[in-house]
Steps between C-alpha positions, in 0.01 A plus 500: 500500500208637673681810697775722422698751656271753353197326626714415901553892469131610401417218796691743754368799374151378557600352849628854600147669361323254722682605806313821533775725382745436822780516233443848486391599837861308624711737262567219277499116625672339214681498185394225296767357165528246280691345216444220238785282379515405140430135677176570500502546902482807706616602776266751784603719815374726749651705752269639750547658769525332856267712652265486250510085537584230708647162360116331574374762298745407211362172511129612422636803262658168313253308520240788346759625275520172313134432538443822331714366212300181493145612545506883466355540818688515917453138734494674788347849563765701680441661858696860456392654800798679669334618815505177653902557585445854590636675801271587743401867622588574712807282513530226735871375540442311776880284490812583564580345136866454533531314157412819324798829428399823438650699239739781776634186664718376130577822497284631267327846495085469485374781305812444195464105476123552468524704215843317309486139511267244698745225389823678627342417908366137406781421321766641732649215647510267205677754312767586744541110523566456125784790517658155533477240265240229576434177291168348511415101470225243513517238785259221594372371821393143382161399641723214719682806663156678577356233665823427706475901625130446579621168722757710664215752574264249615742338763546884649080472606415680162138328397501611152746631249457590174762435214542917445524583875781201521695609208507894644629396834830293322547761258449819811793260671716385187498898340549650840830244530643648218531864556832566648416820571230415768614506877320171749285783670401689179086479417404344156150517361301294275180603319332293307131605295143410612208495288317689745134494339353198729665731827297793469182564663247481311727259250580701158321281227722230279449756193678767644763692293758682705768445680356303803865393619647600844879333617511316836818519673709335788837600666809337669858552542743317316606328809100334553502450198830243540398388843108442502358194391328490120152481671558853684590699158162281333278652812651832437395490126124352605487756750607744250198400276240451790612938561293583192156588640266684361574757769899495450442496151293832476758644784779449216274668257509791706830501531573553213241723384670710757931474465457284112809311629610167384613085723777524728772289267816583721702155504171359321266433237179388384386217362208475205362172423403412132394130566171562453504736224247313217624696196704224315232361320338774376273382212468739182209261349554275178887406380658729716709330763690752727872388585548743789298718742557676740681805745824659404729435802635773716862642481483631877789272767181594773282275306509084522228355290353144541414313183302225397647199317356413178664102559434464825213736686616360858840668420557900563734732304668761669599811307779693692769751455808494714881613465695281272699382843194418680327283216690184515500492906150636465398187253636228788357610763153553326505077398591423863230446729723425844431893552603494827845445415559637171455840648823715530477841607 
């Protein structure tokens, strides 16, 4: 074989050292393990810290990680430079920024959440959700369905529609129809992530390490959400996206640097697409054929993830957890596209 789990971890080790030290100046990005199987194979993680990464920069940390291993030497150089993303002084919150929660309004105090636990705020709602038990599955939106959702859009006067923007708007409809605990007049929310990079002015360069992600988000009541044709909840989403300026962008920044509160996921969620993730064939060099790759998926009920199919790449998977009540209505409604009737709130 010409790498081994000794040589993948020496790979990372020199990855980190050509990063300038960030590790360190971050508090510690990642913890790095692996095992070998009396196979012969091995097996390699990483966890790293969200803020330290987003899921493009996974891509090129895999990409150099195995190069490493191959070649003893990075493909791609990386950009570490965290004062692109930085707030501005003096601050400039120049939006009302309604998607955002500070830390008083969930009932929080400032001053003793700061110094206990940053996870106990961000993770506030998903953990009061799982008080209750909540099962998790793996559904599929067949590439036939997606295109029958984009037709549906296009006959409402939307021009263009992409496959990810379709699925969200069935899924904001089909998950909001199964909460029985949601009123017609009640607000939902959906987020969903934006590589934000190509948004900022001047554009952050394609080498950039960080976490260059900021959510978009739209709102409706449960009742528009029944009642309003499929093209008005698309145009909601687009318009969502089209909200990420430059100018917006840095406003959020701000925000944050200022109340470090977390989205707005009252009666919502957010939605993180790994369609275009390219770590599945990640290539050690020589014999060694990898048989899986890639992110660990997330245990929060606030979180719906969107997977690519390895048989079919026109397909999307979507990774969702709901009560065990709500799953089986939740899983026909999702494979019908007549949304305009399959809507009961």
């Amino acid at each position: 074989m010409a790498a081994s789990s000794t040589t993948c971890m020496r790979g990372l080790r020199s990855w980190t050292a050509k990063v300038g030290g960030r590790k360190r100046a971050r508090g510690g990005g990642s913890v790095e393990a692996s095992s070998t199987f009396r196979c012969g194979g091995f097996a390699t993680g990483t966890v790293i810290n969200h803020g330290f990464m987003d899921g493009i920069a996974l891509q090129e940390f895999a990409k150099n990680y195995t190069n490493v291993a191959r070649t003893g030497d990075v493909a791609l150089l990386p950009v570490t430079d965290c004062t692109f993303l930085k707030a501005r002084v003096p601050l400039q919150i120049k939006y009302q920024h309604e998607e955002l929660v500070k830390p008083s309004q969930l009932g929080i105090d400032y001053a003793p959440f700061m110094q206990r636990n940053m996870e106990l705020l961000r993770n506030k709602v998903a953990l009061h959700n799982q008080s209750e038990k909540y099962v998790f599955n793996l559904f599929s939106l067949s590439g036939e369905t997606l295109s029958l959702l984009k037709l549906k859009a296009k006959e409402g006067g939307v021009c263009h529609c992409t496959s990810f923007i379709a699925a969200m708007a069935h899924l904001w409809r089909t998950r909001t129809a199964t909460m029985a605990n949601i009123n017609a007049n009640d607000i939902t929310i959906v987020h969903y992530a934006v590589d934000i990079k190509s948004r900022m002015t001047p554009p952050l360069p394609r080498e950039y390490v960080g976490n260059a992600v900021k959510a978009a988000y739209a709102k409706a009541t449960a009742k528009e959400l029944q009642e309003q044709p499929f093209s008005v909840i698309v145009k909601k989403l687009q318009e969502a996206g089209d909200r990420l300026t430059d100018n917006y962008i840095r406003s959020t920044i701000d925000w944050f640097e200022l109340h470090d509160g977390v989205m707005r996921l009252e009666n919502g969620f957010l939605v993180t697409s790994w369609t275009r993730m390219e770590i599945g064939d990640v290539d050690f060099g020589g014999k060694i054929k990898s048989i899986h790759a890639g992110p660990v998926v997330s245990g929060r009920v606030d979180v719906v993830i969107f997977m690519a199919d390895a048989k079919d790449k026109a397909d999307i998977k979507v990774y969702i957890g709901l009560k065990p009540s709500h799953m089986a209505r939740f899983q026909i409604l999702l494979q019908n596209v007549d949304t305009t009737t399959a809507i009961r709130v």
